[in-house]
ROSE-4610 file (N, C-alpha, C; in Angstrom, 1 decimal, always signed):
// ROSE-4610
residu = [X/X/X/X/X/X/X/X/X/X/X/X/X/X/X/X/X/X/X/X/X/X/X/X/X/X/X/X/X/X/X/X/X/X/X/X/X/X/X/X/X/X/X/X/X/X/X/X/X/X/X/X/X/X/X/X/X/X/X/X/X/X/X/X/X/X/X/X/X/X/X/X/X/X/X/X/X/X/X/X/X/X/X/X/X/X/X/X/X/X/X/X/X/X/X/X/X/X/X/X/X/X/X/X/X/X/X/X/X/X/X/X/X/X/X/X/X/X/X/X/X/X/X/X/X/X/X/X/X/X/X/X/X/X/X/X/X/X/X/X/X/X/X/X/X/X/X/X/X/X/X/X/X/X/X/X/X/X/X/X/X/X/X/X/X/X/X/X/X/X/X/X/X/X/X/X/X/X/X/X/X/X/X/X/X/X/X/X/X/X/X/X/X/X/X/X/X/X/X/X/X/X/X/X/X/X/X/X/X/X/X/X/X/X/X/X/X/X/X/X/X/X/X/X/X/X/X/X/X/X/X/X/X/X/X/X/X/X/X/X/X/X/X/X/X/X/X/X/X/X/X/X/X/X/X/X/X/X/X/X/X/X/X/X/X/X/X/X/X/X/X/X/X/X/X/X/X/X/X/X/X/X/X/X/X/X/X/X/X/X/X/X/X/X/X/X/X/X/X/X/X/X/X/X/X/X/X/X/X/X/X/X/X/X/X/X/X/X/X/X/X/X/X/X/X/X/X/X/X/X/X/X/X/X/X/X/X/X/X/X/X/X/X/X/X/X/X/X/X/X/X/X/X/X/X/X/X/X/X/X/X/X/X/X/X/X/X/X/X/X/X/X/X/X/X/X/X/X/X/X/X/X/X/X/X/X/X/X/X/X/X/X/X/X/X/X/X/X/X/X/X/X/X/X/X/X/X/X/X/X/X/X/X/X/X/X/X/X/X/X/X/X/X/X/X/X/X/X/X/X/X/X/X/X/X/X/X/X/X/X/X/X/X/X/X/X/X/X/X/X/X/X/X/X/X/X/X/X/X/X/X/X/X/X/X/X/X/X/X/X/X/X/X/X/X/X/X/X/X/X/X/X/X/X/X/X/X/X/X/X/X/X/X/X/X/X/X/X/X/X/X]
num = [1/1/1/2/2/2/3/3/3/4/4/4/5/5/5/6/6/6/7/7/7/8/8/8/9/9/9/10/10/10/11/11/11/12/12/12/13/13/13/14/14/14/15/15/15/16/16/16/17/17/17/18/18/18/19/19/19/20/20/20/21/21/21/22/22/22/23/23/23/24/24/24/25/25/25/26/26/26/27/27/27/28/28/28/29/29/29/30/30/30/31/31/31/32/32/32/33/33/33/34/34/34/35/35/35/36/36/36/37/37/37/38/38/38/39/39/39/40/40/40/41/41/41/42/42/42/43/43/43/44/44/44/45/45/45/46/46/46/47/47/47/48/48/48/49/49/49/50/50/50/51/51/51/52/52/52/53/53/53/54/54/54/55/55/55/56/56/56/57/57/57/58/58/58/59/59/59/60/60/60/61/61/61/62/62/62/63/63/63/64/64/64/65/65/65/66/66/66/67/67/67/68/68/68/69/69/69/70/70/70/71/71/71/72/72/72/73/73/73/74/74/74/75/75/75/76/76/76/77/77/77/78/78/78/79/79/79/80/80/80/81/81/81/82/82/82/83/83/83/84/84/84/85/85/85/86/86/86/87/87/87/88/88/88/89/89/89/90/90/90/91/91/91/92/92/92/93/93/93/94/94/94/95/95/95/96/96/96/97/97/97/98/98/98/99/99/99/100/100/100/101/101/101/102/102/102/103/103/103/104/104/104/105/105/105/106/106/106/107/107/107/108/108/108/109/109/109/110/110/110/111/111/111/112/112/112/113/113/113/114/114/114/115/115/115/116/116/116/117/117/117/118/118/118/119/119/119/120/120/120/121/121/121/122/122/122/123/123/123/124/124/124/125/125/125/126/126/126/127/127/127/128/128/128/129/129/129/130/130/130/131/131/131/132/132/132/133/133/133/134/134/134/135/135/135/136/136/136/137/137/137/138/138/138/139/139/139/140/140/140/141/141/141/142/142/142/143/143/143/144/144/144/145/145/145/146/146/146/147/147/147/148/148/148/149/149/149/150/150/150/151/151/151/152/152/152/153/153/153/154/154/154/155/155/155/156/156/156/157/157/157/158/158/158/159/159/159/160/160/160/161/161/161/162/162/162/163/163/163/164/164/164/165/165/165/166/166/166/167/167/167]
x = [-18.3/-17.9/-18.7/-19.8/-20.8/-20.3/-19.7/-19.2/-18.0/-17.2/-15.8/-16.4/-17.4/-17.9/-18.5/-19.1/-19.9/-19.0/-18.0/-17.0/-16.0/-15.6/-15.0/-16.4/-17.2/-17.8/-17.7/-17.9/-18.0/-16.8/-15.6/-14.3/-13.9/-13.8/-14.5/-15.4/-16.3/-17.2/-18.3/-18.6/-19.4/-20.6/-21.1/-22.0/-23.1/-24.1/-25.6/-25.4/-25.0/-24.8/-24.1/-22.9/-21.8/-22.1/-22.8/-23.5/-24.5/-25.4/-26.5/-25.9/-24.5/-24.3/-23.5/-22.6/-22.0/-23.5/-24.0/-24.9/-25.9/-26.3/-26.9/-25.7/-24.9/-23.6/-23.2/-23.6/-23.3/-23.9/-25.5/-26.4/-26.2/-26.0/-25.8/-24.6/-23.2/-22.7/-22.8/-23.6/-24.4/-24.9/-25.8/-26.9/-26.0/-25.1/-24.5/-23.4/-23.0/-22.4/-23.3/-24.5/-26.2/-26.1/-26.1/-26.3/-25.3/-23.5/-23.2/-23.0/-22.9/-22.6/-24.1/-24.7/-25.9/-25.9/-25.0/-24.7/-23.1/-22.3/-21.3/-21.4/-22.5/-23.0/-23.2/-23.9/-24.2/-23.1/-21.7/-20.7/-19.7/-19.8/-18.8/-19.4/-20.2/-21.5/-21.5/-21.1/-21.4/-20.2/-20.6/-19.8/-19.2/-17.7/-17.7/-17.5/-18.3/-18.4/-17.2/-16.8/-15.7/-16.5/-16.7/-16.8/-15.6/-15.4/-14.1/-14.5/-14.5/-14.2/-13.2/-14.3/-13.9/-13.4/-12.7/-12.1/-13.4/-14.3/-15.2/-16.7/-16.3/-17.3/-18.3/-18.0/-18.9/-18.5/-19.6/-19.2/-18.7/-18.1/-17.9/-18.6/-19.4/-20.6/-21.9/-23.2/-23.9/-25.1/-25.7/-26.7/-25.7/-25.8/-25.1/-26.1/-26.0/-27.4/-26.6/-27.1/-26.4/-27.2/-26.8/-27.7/-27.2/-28.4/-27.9/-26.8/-25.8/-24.7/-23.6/-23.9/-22.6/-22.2/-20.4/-20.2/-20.1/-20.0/-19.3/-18.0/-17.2/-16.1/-15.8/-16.3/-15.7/-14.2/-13.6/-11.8/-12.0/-11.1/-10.4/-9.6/-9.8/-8.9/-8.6/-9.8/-9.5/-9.7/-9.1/-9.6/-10.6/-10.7/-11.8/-13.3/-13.4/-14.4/-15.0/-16.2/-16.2/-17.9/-18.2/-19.9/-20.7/-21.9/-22.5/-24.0/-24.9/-26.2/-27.1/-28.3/-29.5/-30.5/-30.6/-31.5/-31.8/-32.4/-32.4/-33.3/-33.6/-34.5/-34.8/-33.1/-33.3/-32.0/-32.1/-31.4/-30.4/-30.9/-30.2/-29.4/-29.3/-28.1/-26.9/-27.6/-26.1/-24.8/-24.2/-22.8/-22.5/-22.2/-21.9/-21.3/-21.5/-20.2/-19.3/-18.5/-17.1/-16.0/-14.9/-14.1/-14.0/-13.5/-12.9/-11.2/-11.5/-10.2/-9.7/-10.9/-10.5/-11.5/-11.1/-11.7/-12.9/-14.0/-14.8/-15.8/-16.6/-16.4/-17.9/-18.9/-20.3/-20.6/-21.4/-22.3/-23.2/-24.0/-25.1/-26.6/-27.2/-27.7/-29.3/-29.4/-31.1/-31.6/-33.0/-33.1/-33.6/-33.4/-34.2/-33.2/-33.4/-33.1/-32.3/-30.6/-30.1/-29.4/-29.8/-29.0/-28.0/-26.8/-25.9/-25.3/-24.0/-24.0/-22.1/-21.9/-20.3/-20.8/-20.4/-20.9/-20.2/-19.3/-18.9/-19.2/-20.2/-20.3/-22.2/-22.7/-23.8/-24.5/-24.9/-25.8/-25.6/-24.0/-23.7/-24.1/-24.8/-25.3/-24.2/-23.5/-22.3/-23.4/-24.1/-24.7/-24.9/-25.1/-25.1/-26.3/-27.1/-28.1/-27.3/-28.1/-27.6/-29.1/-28.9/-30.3/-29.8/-30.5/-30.5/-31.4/-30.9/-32.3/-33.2/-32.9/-34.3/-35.5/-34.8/-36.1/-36.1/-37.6/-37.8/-38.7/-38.9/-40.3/-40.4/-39.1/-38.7/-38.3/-38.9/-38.6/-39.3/-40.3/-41.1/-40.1/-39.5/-39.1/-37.7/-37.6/-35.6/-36.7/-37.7/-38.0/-37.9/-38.4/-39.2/-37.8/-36.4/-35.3/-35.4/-35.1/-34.7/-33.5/-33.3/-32.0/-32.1/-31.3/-31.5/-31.4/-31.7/-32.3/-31.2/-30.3/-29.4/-28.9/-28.7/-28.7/-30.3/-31.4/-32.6/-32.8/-32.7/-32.2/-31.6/-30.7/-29.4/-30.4/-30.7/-31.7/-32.6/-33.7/-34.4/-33.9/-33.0/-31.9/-31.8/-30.8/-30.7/-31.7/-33.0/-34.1/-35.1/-34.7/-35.2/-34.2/-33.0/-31.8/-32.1/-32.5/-32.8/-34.0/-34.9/-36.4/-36.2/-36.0/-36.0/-35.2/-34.1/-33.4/-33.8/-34.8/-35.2/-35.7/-36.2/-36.8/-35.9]
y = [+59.6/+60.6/+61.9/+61.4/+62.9/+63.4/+62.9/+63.7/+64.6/+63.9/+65.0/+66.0/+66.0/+66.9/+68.1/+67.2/+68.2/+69.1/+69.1/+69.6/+70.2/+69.8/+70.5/+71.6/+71.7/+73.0/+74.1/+73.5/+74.0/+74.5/+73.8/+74.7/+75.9/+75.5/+76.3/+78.0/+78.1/+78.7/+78.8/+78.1/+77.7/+77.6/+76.7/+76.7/+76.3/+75.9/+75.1/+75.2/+76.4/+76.9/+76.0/+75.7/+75.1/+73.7/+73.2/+71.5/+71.9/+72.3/+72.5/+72.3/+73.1/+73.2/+71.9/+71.0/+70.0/+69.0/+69.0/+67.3/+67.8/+69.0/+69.2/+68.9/+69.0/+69.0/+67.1/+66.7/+64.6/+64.7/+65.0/+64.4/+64.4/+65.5/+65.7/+64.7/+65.0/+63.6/+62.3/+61.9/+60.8/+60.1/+61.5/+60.9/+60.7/+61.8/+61.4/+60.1/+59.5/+58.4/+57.2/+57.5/+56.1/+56.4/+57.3/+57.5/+57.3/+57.2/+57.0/+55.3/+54.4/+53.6/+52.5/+53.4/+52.5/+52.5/+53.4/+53.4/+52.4/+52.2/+51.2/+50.1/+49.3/+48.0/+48.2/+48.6/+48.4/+48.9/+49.6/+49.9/+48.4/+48.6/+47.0/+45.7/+45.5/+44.3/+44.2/+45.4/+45.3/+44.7/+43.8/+43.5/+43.5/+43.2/+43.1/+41.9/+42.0/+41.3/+40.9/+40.1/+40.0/+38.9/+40.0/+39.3/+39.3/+38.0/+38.2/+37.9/+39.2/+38.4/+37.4/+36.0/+35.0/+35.1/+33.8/+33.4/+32.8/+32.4/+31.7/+32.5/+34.3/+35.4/+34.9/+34.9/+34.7/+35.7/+35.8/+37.0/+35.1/+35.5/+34.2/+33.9/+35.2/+34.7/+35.8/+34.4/+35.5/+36.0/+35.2/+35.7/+35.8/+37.7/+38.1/+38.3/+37.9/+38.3/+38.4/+40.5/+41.2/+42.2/+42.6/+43.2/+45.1/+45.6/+47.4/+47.7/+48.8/+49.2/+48.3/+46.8/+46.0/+46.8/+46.0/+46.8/+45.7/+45.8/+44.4/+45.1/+44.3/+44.6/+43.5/+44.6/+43.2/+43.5/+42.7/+42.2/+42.0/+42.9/+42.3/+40.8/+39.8/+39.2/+38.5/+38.9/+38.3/+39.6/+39.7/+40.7/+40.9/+42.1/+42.3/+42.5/+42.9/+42.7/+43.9/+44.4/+45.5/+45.1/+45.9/+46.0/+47.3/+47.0/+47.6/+47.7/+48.4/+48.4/+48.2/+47.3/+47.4/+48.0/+47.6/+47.9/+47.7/+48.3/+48.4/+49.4/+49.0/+49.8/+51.6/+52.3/+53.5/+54.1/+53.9/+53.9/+54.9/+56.4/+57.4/+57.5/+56.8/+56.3/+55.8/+54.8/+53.6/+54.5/+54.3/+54.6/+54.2/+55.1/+54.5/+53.6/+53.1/+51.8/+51.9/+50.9/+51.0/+50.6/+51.1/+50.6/+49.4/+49.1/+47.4/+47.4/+46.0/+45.7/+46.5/+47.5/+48.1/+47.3/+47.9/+47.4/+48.0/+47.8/+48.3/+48.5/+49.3/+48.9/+49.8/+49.2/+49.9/+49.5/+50.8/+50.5/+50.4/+49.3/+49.3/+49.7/+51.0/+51.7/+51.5/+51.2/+50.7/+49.5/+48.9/+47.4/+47.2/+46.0/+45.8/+45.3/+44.4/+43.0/+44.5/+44.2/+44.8/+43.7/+44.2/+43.7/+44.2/+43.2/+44.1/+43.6/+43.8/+42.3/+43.5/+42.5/+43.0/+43.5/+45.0/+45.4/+44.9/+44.6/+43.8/+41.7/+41.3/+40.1/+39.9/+40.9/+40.9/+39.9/+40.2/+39.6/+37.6/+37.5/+36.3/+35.6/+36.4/+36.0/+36.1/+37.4/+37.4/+38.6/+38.2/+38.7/+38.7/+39.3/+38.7/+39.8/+38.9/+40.2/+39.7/+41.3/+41.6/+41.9/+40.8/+40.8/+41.7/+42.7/+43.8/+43.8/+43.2/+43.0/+42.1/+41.2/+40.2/+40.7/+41.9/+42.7/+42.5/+42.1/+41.9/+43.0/+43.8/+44.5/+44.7/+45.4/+45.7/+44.7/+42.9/+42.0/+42.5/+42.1/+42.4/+43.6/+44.7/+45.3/+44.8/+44.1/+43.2/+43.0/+41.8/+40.7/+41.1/+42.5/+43.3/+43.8/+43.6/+44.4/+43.7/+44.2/+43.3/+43.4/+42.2/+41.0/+40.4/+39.7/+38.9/+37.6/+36.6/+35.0/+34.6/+34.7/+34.1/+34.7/+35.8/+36.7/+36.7/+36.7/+36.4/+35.2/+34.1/+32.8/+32.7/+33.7/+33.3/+34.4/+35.6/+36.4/+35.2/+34.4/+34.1/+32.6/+32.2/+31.4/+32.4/+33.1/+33.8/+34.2/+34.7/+35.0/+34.6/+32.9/+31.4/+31.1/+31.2/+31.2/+32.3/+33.0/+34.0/+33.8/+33.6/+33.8/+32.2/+31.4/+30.0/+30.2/+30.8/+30.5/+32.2/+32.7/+33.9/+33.9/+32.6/+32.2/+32.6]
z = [+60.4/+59.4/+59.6/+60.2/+60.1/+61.7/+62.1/+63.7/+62.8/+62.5/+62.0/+61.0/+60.1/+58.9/+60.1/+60.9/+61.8/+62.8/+63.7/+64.1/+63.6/+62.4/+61.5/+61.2/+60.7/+60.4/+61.8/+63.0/+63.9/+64.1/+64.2/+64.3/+63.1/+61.9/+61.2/+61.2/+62.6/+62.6/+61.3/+61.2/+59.6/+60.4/+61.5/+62.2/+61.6/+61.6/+61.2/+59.5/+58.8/+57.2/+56.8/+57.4/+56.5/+56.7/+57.6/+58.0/+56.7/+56.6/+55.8/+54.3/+54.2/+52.9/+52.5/+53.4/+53.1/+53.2/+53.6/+53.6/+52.5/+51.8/+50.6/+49.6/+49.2/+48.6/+49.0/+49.9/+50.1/+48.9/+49.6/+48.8/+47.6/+46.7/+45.3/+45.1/+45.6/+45.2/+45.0/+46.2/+46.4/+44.9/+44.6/+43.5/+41.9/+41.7/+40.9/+41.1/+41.9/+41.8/+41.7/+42.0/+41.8/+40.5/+39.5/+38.3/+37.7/+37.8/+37.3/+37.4/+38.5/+38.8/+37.9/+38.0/+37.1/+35.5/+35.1/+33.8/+33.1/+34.4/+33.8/+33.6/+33.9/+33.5/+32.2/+31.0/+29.9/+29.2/+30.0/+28.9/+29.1/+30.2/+30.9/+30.0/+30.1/+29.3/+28.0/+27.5/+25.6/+25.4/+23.9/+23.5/+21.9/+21.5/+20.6/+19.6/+18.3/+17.9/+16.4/+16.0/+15.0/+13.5/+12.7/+11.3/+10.1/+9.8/+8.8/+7.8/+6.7/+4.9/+4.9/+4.2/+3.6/+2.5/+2.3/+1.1/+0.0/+0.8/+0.0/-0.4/-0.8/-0.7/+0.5/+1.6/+2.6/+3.6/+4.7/+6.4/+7.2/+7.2/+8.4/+9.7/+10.0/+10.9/+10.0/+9.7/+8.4/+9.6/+10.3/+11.3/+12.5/+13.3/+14.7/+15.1/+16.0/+17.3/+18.5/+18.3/+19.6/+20.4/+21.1/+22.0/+21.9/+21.8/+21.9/+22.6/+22.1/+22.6/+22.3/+21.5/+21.4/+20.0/+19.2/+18.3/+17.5/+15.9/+15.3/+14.4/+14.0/+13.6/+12.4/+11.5/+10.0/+9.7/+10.2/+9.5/+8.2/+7.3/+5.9/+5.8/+6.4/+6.1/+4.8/+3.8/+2.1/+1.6/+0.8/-0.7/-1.6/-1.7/-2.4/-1.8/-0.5/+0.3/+1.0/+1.2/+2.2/+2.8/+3.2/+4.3/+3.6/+2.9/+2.9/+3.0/+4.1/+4.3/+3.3/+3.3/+2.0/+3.0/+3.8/+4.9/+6.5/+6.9/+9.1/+9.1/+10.7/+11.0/+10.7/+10.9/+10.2/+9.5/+8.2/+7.1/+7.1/+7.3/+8.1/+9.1/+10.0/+10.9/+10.4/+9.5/+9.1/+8.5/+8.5/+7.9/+6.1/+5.0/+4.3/+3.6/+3.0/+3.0/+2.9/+3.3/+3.5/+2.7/+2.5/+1.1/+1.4/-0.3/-0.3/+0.8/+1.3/+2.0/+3.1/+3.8/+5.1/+6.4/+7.4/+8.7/+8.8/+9.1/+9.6/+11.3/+11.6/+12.7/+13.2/+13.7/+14.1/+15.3/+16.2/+17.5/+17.1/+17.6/+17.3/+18.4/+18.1/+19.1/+18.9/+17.8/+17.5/+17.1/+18.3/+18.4/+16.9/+16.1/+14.6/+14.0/+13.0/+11.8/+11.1/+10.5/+9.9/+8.7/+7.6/+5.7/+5.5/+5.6/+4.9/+3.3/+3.0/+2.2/+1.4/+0.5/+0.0/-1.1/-1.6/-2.5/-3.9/-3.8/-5.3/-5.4/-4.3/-4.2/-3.8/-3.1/-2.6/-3.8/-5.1/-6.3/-6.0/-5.7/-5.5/-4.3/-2.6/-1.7/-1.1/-0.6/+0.5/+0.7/+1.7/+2.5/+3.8/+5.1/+6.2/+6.8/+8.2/+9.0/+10.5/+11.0/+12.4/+12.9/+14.1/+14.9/+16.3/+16.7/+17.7/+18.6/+19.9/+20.9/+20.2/+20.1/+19.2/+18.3/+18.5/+17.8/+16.2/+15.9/+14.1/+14.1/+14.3/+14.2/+12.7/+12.0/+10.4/+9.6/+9.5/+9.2/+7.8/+7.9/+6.6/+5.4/+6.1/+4.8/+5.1/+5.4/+4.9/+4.3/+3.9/+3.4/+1.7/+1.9/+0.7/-0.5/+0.3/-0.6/-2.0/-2.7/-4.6/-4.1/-4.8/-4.9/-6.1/-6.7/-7.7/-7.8/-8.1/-7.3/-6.8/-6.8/-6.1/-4.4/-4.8/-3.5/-2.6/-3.2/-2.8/-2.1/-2.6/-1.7/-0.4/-0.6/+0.5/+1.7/+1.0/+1.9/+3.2/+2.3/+2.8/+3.7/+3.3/+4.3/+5.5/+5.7/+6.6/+7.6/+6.9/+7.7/+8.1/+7.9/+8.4/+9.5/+9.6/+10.2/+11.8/+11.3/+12.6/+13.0/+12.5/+12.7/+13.9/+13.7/+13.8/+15.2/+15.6/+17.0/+17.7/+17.3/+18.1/+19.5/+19.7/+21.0/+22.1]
């Protein structure tokens, strides 16, 4: 290839400049195809995740343990249901809650223990957490949210539940 790039410049009359300017111009190619090709693995790799409102005020999966860049997707499939944050690593990111009875749908970009729970069910323990990169560093303030004993319970289920298969 570098004989025809090279002759071609020559026929051309491009001469040593136009060699100079194509193999500085590879290279830049070059690097941006190492940079991009190093970045499709973690789009290729993520995954999504599927939570469905129950019939029985439950998430149908209550502890996800996923990895940055995956997404989760809570399905309506009962009424009356929606996702709303109590707490994660940073509170300002999250998305407001979402109506009753629609889809929902988050990337998740920051490693750390996320609360969520149904806002017309949460008191009753329709709660669920999202573990990100194994990371608990913000375990202690899940631990710290008010709930009321029954939702409190189901908290500290959950965060026995994760803490316990984190290995």
């Amino acid at each position: 290839m570098e004989f025809w790039i090279e002759n071609t410049c020559e026929d051309r009359n491009l001469g040593g400049v136009g060699w100079e300017y194509l193999n500085v111009l590879g290279t830049f190619v070059k690097f941006f195809a190492i940079i991009f090709l190093l970045s499709i693995p973690k789009v290729v790799l993520a995954e999504i995740i599927q939570i469905k409102f129950t019939e029985n005020d439950t998430y149908s999966i209550d502890v996800a343990r996923i990895e940055t860049g995956d997404t989760i997707e809570w399905l309506p499939e009962n009424e009356g249901h929606n996702v709303e944050f109590f707490a994660g690593p940073d509170m300002d990111l999250l998305p407001k809650k979402s109506k009753i009875d629609e889809f929902h749908s988050i990337v998740f970009k920051i490693p750390g223990v996320y609360l969520y729970g149904c806002t017309p069910h949460a008191n009753m323990g329709m709660l669920g957490l999202i573990v990100v990169d194994n990371d608990f560093h913000n375990i202690e303030k899940i631990k710290l949210v008010e709930l009321p004993r029954v939702a409190s319970s189901v908290l500290k289920r959950l965060i026995r539940t994760a803490m316990s298969s984190s290995d």
